[in-house]
N, C-alpha and C positions, 0 to 999 in steps of 0.2 A: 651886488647885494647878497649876502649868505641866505644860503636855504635855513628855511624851518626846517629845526630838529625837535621828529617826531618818537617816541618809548612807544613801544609797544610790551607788554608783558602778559604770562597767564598762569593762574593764581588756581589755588587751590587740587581738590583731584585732577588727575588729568582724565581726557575724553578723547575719542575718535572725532576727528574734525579741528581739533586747536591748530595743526598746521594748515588746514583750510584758509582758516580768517586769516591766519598769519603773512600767507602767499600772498591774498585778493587784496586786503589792505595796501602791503608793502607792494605791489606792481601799481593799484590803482594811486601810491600817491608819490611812492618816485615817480611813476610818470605826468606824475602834475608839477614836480620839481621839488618836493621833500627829502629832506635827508633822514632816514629813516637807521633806528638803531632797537634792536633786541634787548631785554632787561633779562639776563639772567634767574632763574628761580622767584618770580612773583617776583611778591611789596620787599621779600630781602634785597634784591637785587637793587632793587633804589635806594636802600639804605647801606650796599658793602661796593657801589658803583660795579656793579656786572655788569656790563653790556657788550653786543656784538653789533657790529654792522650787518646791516639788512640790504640785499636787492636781488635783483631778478638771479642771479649766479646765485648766492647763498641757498634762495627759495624755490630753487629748479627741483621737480622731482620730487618733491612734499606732498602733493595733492595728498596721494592718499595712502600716507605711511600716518598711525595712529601715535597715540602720544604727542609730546611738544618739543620739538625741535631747541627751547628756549628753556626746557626746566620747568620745573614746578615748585611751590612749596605753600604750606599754611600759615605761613607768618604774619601774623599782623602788628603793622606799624603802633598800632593807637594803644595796645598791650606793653609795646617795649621802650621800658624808660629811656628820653629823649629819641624815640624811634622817629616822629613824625616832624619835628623840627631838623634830625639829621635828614632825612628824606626828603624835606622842602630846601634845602640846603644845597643837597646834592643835585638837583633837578636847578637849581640858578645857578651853579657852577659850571655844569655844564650842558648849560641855555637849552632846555631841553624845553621847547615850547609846549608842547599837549601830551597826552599820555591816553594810550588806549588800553582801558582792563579788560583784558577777557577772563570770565570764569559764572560763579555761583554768587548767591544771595550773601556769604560771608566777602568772596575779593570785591564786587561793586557795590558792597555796602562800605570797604574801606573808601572805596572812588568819592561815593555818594558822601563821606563826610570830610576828606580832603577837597571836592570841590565847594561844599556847603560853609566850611567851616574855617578855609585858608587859600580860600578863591582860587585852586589849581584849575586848570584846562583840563579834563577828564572829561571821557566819550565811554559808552561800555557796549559789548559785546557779551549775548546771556548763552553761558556755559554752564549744562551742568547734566548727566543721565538721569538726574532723579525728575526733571521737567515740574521742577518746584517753582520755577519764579512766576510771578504775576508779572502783568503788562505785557505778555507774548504767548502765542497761544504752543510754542514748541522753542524747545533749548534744542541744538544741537546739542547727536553725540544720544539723546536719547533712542533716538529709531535702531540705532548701532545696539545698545544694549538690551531693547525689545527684542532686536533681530536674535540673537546670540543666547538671552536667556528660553528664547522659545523653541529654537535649534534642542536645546539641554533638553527642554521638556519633551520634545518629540525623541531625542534617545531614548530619556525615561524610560519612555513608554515599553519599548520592547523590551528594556530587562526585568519592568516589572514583571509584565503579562509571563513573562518566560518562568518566574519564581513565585507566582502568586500573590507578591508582595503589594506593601503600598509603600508607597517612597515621596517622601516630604522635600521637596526643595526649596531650601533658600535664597532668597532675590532681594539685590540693593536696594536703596530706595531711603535709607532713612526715615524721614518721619512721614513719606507722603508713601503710597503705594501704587503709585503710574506705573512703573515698569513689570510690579507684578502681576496686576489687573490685564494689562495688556498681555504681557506674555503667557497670561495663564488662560483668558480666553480664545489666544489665537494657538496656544498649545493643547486645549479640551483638557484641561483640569478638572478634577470631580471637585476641588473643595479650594476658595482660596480665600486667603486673610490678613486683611489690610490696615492698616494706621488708623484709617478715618472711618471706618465701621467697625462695630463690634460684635464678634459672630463667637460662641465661647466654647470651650475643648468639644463639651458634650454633644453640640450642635456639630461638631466636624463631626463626632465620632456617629453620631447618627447617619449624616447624608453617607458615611462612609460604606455604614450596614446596610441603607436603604440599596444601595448600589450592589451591593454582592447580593442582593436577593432579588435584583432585577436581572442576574446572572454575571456580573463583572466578575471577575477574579483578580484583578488585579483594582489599585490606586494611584492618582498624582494629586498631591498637594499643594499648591504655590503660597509659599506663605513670604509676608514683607519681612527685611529685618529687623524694623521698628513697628512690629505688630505685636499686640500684649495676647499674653495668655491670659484667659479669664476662662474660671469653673464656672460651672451652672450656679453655683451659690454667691455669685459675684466679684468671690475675688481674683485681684489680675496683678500680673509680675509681667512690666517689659524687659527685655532680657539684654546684659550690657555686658562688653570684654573686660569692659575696664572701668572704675569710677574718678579716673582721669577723665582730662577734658583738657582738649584743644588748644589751641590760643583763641580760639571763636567761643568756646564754652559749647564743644560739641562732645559726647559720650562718643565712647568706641562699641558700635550694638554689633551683636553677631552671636550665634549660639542657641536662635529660638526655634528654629528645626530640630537640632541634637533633643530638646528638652520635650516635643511635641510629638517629635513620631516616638521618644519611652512613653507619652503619653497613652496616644493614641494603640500601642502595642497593647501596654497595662488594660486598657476600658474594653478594645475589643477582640483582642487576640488575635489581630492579624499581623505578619511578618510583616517587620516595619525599617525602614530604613533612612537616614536623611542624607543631603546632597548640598554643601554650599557649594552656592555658584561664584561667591566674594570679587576679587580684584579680574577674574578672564572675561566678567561684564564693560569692563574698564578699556581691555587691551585689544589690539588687532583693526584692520582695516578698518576706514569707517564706512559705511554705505554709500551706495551712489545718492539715495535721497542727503543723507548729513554731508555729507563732500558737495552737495549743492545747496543747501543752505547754508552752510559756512560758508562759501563762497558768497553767496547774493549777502549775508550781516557782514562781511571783512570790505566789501562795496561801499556799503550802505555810511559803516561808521567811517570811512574813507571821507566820504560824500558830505558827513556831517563835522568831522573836523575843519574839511575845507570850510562849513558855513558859519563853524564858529561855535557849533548848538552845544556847550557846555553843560555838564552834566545830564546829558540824556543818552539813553541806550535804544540802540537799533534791538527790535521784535518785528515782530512775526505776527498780522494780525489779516485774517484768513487766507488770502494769498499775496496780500501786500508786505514788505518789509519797510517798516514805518521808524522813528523815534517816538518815544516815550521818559517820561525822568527818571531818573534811575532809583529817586525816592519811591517810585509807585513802583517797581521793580521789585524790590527789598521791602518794602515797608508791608507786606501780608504774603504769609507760606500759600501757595496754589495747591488745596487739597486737591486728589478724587471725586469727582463729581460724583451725586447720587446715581446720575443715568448709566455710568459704567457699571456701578455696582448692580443697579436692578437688572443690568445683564448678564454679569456676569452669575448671579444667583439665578436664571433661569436655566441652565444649563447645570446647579447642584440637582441629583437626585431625591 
């Protein structure tokens, strides 16, 4: 009897931890007797037939090299004319029984409607540093990017103090601000500014003065890069690269630091400088905490292909690694909670 052949792919940004799952999956289900094959660059890759073979030799020595070993890309099927009918095509040609997504709310929201919509086998594994999906209380790959951007702010630090300056850094995160809230609390930010709350220039520039007159001399800023600038008089500009968009219908954001420390220069005359942190949030080892939970979700969706549990994704729900649908995954963005925020404003001057 021939092995099931299993896809494995991962879609969208890459993260610290994708060769994680990659490894745990591909050992835990060769050794169940799967034949196991890599999908080149995401949902393209099932639609230009990329694939490599997968086992223990290929996947030796990945643990903890970041990035994907398999490629990346943003492509989506359901966007490109006859994309998803070539795709389900390719996938019965070559008998490719189930398919594991790993990525964001964009790649397993592609999973969630080719399995909803054209009965495919699809399992998801939740990838992503901005720690946006619902149904799991942590994406790999984000601790990696907490780690790294609050390394940044703890350099900060000493060049500020050293020049008197305040110095604005910018932190990933798109529309949610998990990794700036975190990294801006475990880095002692004086001032930080997020998606889901609205804190406006004059209220930074204030905590800023209150602070040099409690004797600071220097500043750190963390600001998200889908946080709106709003004046005291209300009005607010989110700040974008580009008004291009995606094949997801995603804006390119980036640029709201450069615009906030002329701000914050202008209102209070202190030497002001900004800092994006962009793609090095992305890149480099991933943590021992993410290289272990990648590990326990690459198990996990292993565990559930075997049972069959279609369209659900392995999460994270307090120390358990559980399934959930991948509907509820996707189907509502996991803002910032109030409680972070009321802490983190405890510690503004």
């Amino acid at each position: 009897m021939a092995k099931k052949k299993v896809a494995i792919l991962t879609g969208g940004g890459d993260c610290p931890g994708l060769n994680a799952v990659i490894r745990a999956a591909t050992l835990k289900l060769v050794k169940a007797g799967y034949e196991m094959v890599g999908v080149g660059h995401g949902w393209r890759g099932l639609m230009e037939n990329e694939y490599i073979p997968l086992d223990s030799d290929s996947t030796a020595g990945i643990l903890s090299q970041g990035g994907t070993i398999l490629g990346t890309s943003r492509t989506n099927p359901m966007k490109e004319e006859g994309g998803v009918e070539l795709l389900v095509d390719n996938l019965r040609q070559n008998e490719i029984w189930a398919t594991i997504a790993i990525g964001g709310d964009d790649t397993l929201g592609v999973a969630n409607q080719l399995h909803g919509k054209y009965d495919l086998n699809m399992v998801g594994v939740p990838k992503t540093i901005d720690n946006d999906l619902s149904g799991t209380d942590y994406t790999f790959g984000f601790d990696t990017a907490v780690q790294i951007a609050t390394e940044a702010i703890d350099r900060l630090h000493t060049t500020a103090a050293s020049h008197d300056r305040t110095i604005v850094v910018e932190i990933m995160g798109r529309h949610t601000g998990w990794i700036t809230v975190m990294a801006g609390i475990a880095g002692g930010a004086d001032a930080i500014m997020l998606p889901e709350f609205d804190i406006s220039v004059a209220e930074v520039c204030d905590i800023l003065r209150r602070s040099r007159e409690q004797g600071r001399n220097y500043n750190i800023v963390a600001v998200s890069e889908g946080a709106r600038l709003i004046t005291r008089e209300g009005e607010e500009q989110m700040v974008t690269q580009s008004d291009e968009v995606d094949a997801f219908g995603n804006v390119k954001l980036g640029g709201v630091a450069n615009l906030l420390a002329k701000e914050i220069e202008r209102r209070t005359g202190f030497e002001t400088r900004a800092t994006v942190l962009g793609h090095i949030q992305r890149g480099g080892t991933p943590t021992a905490h993410d290289r272990v939970l990648a590990t326990r979700y690459g198990v996990k969706v292993a565990d559930m292909l075997q049972a069959e549990e279609w369209g659900m994704m392995a999460a994270l729900k307090g120390d358990e690694i559980v399934s959930v649908p991948l509907e509820v995954a996707v189907g509502e963005r996991k803002l910032v909670r109030q409680e972070f925020w009321d802490l983190a404003q405890t510690f503004f001057a």
